[in-house]
C-alpha positions as CSV (number, residue, x, y, z in Angstrom):
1,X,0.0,0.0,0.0
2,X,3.0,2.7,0.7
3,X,4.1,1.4,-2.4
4,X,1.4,2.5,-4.4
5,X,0.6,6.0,-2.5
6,X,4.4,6.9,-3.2
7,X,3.6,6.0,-6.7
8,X,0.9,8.1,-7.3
9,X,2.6,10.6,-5.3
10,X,5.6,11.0,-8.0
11,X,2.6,10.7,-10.9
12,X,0.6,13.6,-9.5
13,X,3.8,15.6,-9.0
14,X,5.5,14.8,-12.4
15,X,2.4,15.8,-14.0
16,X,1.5,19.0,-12.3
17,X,3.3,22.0,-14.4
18,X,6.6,23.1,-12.6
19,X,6.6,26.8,-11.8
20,X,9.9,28.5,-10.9
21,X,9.8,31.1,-8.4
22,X,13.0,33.1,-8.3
23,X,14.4,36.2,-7.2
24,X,16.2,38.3,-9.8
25,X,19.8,38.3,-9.0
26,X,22.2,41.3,-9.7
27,X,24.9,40.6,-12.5
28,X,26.0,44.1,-13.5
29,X,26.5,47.4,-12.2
30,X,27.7,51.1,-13.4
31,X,29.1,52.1,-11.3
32,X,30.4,48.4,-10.0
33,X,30.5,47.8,-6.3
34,X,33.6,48.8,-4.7
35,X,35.3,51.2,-7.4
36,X,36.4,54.6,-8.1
37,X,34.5,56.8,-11.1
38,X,35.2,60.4,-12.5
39,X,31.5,62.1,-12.5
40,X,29.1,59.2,-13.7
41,X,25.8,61.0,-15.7
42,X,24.0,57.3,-15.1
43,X,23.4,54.1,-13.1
44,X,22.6,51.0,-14.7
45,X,22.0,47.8,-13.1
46,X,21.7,44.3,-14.7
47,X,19.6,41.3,-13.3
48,X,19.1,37.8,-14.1
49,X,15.4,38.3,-15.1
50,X,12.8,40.8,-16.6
51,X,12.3,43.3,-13.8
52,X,8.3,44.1,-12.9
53,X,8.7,47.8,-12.8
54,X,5.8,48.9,-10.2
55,X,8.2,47.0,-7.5
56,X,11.4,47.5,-8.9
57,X,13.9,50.6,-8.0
58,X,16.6,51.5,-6.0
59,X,18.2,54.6,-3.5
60,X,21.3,56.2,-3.8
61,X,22.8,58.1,-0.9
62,X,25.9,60.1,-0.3
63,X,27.8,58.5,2.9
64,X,31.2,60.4,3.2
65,X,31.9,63.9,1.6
66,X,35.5,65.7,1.4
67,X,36.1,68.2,4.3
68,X,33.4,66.8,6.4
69,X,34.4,64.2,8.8
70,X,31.0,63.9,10.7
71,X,28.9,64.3,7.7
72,X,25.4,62.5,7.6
73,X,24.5,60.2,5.0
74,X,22.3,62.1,2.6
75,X,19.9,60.9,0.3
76,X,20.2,61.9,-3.4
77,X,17.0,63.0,-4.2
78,X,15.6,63.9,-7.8
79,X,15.9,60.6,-9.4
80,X,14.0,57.9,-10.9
81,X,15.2,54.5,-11.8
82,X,13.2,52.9,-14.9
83,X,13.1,49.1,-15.2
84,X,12.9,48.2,-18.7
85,X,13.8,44.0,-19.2
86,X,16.4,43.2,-17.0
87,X,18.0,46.8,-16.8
88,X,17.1,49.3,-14.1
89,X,18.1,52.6,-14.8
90,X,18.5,56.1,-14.3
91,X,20.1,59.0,-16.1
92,X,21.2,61.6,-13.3
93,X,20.2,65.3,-13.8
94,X,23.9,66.1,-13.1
95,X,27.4,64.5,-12.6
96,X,27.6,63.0,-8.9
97,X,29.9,65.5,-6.9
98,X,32.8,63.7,-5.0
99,X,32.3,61.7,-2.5
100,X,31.1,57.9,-1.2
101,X,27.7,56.4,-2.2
102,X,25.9,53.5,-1.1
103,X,23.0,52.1,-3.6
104,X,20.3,50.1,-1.9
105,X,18.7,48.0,-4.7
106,X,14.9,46.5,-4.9
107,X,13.9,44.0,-7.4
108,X,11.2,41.3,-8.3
109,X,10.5,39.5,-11.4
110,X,7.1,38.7,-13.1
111,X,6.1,36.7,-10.0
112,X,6.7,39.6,-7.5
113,X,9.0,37.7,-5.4
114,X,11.4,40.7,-4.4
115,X,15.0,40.4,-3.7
116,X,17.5,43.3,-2.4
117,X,20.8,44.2,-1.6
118,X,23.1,47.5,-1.5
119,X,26.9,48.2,-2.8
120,X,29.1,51.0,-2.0
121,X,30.9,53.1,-5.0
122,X,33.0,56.2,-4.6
123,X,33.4,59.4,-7.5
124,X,36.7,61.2,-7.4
């Protein structure tokens, strides 16, 4: 009798379609994590999936500024990533002054399920 319920088991689950639920994973970035740019104009990032745009998007924020030692992080506000395929991104109003930013990244695919991270870059 286990015999045959484990049978039908496998039968029912090799015939019900398989759905793959998986969280878009970063694969590029401009700027990259953990580098040095002159005066980017635009951020672009690359995932492993087409991006739902509604729930899609990311913050950039400036942690550390020349001549201030005690400076607060400050948001950079003004901008508005686009997800288009698997590409999020923005074309900055101006070139990013000098300083260190940190970009906190949202992203689902079709089925919503929403992954996130964050990578520092600096502009000299």
């Amino acid at each position: 009798m286990r015999i045959s319920a484990l049978a039908a088991a496998i039968v029912l689950a090799a015939s019900c379609p398989s759905i793959a639920f998986a969280r878009p994973a970063l694969l590029a970035a401009t700027p990259s994590a953990e580098t040095a740019v002159t005066k980017p104009t635009s951020i672009t990032l690359t995932f492993s999936e087409d991006l739902a745009a509604a729930v899609s998007g990311f913050d950039l924020v400036m942690t550390a500024m020349p001549g201030m030692t005690h400076h607060e992080p400050m948001p950079i506000k003004g901008i508005t990533p686009t997800a288009e395929g698997r590409k999020l991104t923005v074309a900055l109003p101006r070139p990013l002054p000098t300083g260190t930013y940190r970009l906190d990244w949202h992203a689902a695919g079709a089925d919503r399920d929403r992954a996130e991270g964050s990578y520092s870059f600096t502009v000299r």
